[in-house]
Structures are given as structure tokens and as C-alpha cells.
C-alpha positions in Angstrom: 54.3 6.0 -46.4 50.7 5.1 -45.2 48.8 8.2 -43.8 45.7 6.9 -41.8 43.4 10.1 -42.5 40.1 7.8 -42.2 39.4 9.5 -38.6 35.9 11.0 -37.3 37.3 13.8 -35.5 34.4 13.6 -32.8 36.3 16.0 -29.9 37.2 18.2 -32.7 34.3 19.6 -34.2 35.5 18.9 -37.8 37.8 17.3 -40.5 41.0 17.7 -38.7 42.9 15.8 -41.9 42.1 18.8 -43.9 41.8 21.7 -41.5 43.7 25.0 -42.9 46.1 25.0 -40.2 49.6 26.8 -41.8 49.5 30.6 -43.0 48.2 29.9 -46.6 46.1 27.8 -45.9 47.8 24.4 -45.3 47.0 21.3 -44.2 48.9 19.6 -41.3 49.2 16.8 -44.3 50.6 18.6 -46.4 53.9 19.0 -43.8 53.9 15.1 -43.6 54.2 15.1 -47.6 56.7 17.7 -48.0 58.7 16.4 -45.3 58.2 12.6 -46.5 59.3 14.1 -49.9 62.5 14.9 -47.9 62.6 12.0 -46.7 63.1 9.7 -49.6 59.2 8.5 -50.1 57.4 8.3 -52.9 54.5 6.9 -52.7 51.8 7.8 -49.7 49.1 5.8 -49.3 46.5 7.5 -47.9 43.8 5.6 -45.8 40.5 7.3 -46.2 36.3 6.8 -45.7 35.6 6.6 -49.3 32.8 9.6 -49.2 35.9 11.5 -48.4 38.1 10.6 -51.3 36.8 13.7 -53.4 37.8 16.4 -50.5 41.1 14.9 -50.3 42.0 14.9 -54.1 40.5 18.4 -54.9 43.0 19.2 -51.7 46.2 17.8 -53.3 45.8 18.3 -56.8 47.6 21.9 -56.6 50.1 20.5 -54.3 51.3 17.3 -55.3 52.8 16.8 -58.7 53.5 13.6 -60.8 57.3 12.7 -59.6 55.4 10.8 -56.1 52.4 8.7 -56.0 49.2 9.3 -54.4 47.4 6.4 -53.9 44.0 6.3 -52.0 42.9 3.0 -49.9 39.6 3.3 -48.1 38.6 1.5 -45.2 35.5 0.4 -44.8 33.3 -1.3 -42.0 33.5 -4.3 -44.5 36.7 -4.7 -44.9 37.2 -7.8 -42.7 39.2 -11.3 -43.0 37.4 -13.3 -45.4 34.8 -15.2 -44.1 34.1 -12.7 -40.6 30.7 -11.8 -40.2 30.2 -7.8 -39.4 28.7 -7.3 -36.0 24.9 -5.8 -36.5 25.8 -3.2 -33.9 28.9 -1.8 -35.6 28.8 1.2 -37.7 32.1 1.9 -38.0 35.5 0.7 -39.2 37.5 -0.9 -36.4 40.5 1.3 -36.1 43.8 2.0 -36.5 45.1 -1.8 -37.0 42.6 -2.1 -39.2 43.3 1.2 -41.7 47.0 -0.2 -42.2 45.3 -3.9 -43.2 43.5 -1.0 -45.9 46.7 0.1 -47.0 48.4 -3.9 -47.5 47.3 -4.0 -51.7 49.4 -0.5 -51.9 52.5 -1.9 -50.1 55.1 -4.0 -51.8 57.8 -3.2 -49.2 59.2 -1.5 -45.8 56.2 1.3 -44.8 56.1 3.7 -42.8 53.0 4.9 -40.6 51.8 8.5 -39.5 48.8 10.0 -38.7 46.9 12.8 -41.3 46.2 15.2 -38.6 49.3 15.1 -36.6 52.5 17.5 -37.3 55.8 15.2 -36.8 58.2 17.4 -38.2 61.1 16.6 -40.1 63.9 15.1 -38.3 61.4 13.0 -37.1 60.4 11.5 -40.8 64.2 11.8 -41.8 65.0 9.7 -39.4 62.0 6.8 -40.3 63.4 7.4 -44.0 66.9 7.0 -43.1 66.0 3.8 -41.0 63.6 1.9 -44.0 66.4 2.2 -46.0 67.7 -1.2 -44.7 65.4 -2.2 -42.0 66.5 -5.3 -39.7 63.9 -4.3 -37.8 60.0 -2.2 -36.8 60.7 1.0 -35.5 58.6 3.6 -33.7 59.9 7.4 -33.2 59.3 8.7 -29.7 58.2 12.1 -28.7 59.1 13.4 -24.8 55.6 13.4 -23.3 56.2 17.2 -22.2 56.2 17.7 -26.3 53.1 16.6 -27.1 50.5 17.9 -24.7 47.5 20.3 -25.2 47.1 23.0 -22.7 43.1 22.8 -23.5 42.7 19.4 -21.4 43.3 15.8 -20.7 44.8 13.1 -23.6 45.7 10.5 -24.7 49.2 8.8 -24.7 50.6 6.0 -25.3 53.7 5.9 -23.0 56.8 3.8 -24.1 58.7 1.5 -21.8 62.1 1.1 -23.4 65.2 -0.7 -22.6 68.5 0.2 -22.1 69.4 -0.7 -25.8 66.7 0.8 -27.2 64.4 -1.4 -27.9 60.6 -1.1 -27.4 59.1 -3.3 -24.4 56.0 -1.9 -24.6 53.3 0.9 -24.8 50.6 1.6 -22.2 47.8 3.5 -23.0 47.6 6.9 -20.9 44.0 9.0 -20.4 43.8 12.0 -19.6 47.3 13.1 -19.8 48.1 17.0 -18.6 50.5 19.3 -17.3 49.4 20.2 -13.5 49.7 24.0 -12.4 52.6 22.9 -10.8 54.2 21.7 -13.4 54.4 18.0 -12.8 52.5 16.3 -15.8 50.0 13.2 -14.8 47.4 11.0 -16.8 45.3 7.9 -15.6 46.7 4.5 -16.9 43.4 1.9 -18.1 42.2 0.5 -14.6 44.3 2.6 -12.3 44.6 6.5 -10.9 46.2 9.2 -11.6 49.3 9.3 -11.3 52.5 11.5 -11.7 54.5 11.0 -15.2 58.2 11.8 -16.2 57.8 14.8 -18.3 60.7 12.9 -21.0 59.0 9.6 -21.0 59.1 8.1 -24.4 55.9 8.5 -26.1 54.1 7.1 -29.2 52.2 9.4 -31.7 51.7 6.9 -34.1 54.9 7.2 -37.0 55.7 4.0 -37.3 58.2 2.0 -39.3 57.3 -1.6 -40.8 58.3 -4.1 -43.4 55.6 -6.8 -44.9 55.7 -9.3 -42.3 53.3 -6.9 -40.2 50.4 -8.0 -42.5 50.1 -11.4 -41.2 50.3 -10.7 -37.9 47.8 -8.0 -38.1 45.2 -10.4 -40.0 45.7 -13.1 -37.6 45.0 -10.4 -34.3 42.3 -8.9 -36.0 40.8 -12.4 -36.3 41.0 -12.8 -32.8 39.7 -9.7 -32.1 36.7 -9.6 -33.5 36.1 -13.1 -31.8 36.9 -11.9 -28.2 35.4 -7.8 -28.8 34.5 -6.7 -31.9 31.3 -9.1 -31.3 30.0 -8.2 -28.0 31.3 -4.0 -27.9 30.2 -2.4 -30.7 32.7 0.8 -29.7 35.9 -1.3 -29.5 39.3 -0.4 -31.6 41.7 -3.4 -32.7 44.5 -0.2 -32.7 48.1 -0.8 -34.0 50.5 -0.4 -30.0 48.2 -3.6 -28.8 48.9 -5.4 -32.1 52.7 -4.4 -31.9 52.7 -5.0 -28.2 51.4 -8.3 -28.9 54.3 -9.1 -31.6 57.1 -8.6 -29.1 55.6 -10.6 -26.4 55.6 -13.5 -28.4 58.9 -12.6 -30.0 57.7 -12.4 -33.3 58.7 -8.8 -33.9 61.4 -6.3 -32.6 60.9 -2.2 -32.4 63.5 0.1 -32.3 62.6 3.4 -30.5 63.9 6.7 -32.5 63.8 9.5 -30.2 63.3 12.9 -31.5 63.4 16.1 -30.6 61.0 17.7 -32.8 58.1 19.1 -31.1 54.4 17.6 -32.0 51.5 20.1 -33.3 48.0 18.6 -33.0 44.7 19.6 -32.4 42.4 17.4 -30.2 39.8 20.5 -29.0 38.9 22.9 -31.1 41.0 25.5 -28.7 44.2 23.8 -30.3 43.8 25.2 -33.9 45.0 28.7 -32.6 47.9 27.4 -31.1 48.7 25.2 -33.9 48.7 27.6 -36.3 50.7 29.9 -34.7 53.6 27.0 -34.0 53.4 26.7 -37.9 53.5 29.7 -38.5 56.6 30.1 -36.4 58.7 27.3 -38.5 57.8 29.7 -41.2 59.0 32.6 -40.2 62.1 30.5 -39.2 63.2 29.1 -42.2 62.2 25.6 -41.7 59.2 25.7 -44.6 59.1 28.2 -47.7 56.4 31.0 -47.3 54.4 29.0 -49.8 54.6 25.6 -48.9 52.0 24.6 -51.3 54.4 25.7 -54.3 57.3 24.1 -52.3 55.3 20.9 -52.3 54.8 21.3 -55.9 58.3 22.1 -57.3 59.8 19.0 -54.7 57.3 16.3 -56.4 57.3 17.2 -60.0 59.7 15.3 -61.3 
């Protein structure tokens, strides 16, 4: 599993990758691991800015122990095709495209792809597991848009279109996304108005399922990338739907859409971090994570 934790975190204040969010103390990665664990991984990957790498492994030595692999890839500014000249206005890496090109020395295999600071619960990442056992195919699990707002403003989406077999056609990217007084939920597609949403519309949150041949595909975009924006817009993000997007246009790749009915927890303001601690603490008090997930963690990955 690749966990892309190299984010700034500008809207929220802080290092959401590591923010206590769970009743002890936890991490919202420290879920992901536990229920990757579950899952069958073992070995996460996690993509980092190198200054960060000593926070992150002070954060997981208690947690993690030596029957799963932690491996630490970081992505840098630098880290380009060879021979691509870095634009003198960037000062930044170049997004999310480009952390899983970070992670390509670390992965022999089928991967899969989540987000540090997003909560995807465990059916979610069973089913991912379940489905890279034999893969014939990408896959992407999707959320029902009504499960993964914040009720502290507008964000992002990126709404699925899906076919009647299954089978991703494409993403488009959503701003502003929230749920009206009225109930209704709308967002403002890129170049258009608002407009009303379906509440259940298949949505991306980034957990992704991949085998090898991704690599290629992602060098080759980035390439062209960086020719047509990363030269001119010194704020642009090669980001993994448009890469993906691009793949099934050209019939190079397939996606299979997972739905799920797990519920997201996320912060994106810093309003959210009450209410996502009080969701975890909920799946505590249910049963769904020990009291001390931290031992859990522990005991899961030690042999």
C-alpha cells in the first residue's frame, strides 16, 4: 500500500498526516495501517517531504512492529524524468501523480493507493485487498458524495461517472461541494456553475488499486505535463484522476469502481477535527477498533 502523506495541509492549519485525531491519541494513519493489516498488506510505502521523515518514524515506532514493512519514499521538487529541467518558479513537488512515481523503486507488484489524512474504513480497504489479490484490472473504491462532506464549507470532489457494468468512464473534478439548507447538495464543476448533485453519486477519495503498468503511463504524462503546465504555472498539479482519466480514453487502462458504504472522516478546516474525532471515537465505543488501537496495531504486525 502506498500512503501519499507528502501534503502541505495549507486550509488546515497543520500536519493533518499526523494530527491526534482517535481517543488515545491516534492518527487517522494509523486506521489505514491497522485496517491495511486486515487487509492482507504488508508493506506501506509511505510518500513523504524528507524533513518530515523523522516525525513520521518517532510516530510509528510504538505502533508498528516487525511482521509488516515500513518503507519511506520522499518526494521531492527534483524528482523528475531524467533529463526535465525544474521550472525556476516551482517550489514545490508537483502532486499527487507525481508522489506514486516516488513510491515506483518500493513497488514490485499490484499497489494500492490512499491518502495519510483521510479515514476509509475497513470494508473499504478489504475490499481493495480482496480485489489485488488477482487483479485483471485498476480499481477505484467509491464513496456516496452525501458520505464525504464537511459541514464547515465548500470541497473538493472528484465525481465518478460510471457505467452500467461498473466500470469507471471518468472523474470530474467538483469545487466547492456542500450540502444546501435544504438539503440538496451542489458544487461548481471547472468552467461551469453551480449546480445541483445526486447526493449517491460515485465519488473518488483517492484509494486506488494499481498493478505496475501504471508507472509508464504516469512517466510518459508527466513528461507531457511539465511541457504543456508545469513550465508556464508554477501552481499546477499533474494529480493521479487526470492521469487515470487519460488511460481509459485511450484504452490503455480499465477501472473497476468498488462502491462502499463506509462513511469518510477527514478534516479539510480546522472545524473538522472535533467532528472527526468524535466519529472515531464512536467506532470505538462500537466495537469496530480496540480501546487502544495503538497496542492493537502492535500485536496485528509483530509477527
Amino acid at each position: 500500500m502506498v500512503i501519499l502523506a507528502a501534503g502541505m495541509s495549507s486550509r488546515y492549519g497543520r500536519l493533518k498526516q499526523l494530527d491526534p485525531l482517535g481517543p488515545r491519541g491516534e492518527a487517522i494513519l494509523d486506521y489505514t495501517l491497522h485496517d491495511g493489516v486486515l487487509a492482507g498488506f504488508r508493506r506501506f510505502v509511505l510518500v513523504i517531504r524528507p524533513e518530515l521523515e523523522g516525525a513520521f518514524r518517532e510516530h510509528l515506532q510504538a505502533r508498528v512492529g516487525k511482521g509488516v514493512e515500513i518503507l519511506f519514499a520522499h518526494q521531492r521538487i527534483e524528482g523528475l524524468p531524467r533529463g526535465t529541467p525544474i521550472p525556476e518558479a516551482r517550489t514545490r513537488p508537483w502532486g499527487t501523480g507525481h508522489a506514486v512515481l516516488a513510491a515506483r523503486p518500493h513497488v514490485p507488484g499490484p499497489f494500492a493507493v490512499a491518502n495519510a489524512d483521510d479515514f476509509y474504513g475497513s470494508e473499504s480497504i478489504a475490499l481493495l485487498g480482496r480485489f489485488l489479490a488477482d487483479p485483471q484490472s485498476w480499481a477505484l473504491v467509491g464513496y456516496g458524495l452525501d458520505r464525504t462532506l464537511s459541514p464547515h464549507g465548500g470541497v473538493s470532489r472528484g465525481i465518478c461517472s460510471v457505467d452500467g457494468n461498473g466500470w469507471l468512464r471518468g472523474i470530474r473534478e467538483v469545487k466547492g461541494v456542500a450540502r444546501k439548507s435544504d438539503g440538496s447538495v451542489t458544487g461548481v464543476p471547472l468552467g461551469g456553475e453551480e449546480t445541483v448533485l445526486s447526493a449517491m453519486a460515485e465519488t473518488s477519495m483517492n484509494l486506488w488499486g494499481f498493478t505496475p503498468d501504471v508507472f509508464p503511463i504516469l512517466d510518459e504524462r508527466l513528461r507531457g505535463f511539465l511541457e504543456r503546465d508545469g513550465s508556464e504555472d508554477p501552481d499546477a498539479e499533474f494529480v493521479l484522476p487526470e492521469v487515470v482519466e487519460t488511460a481509459i480514453r485511450s484504452g490503455r487502462a480499465r477501472v473497476r469502481v468498488l462502491p462502499t458504504t463506509d462513511r469518510w472522516i477527514g478534516v479539510t478546516f480546522p472545524e473538522d477535527h472535533g467532528q472527526a474525532a468524535a466519529a472515531l471515537r464512536r467506532l470505538h465505543d462500537e466495537g469496530v477498533y480496540a480501546e487502544d488501537l495503538a497496542q492493537a496495531l502492535l500485536e496485528r504486525t509483530s509477527t
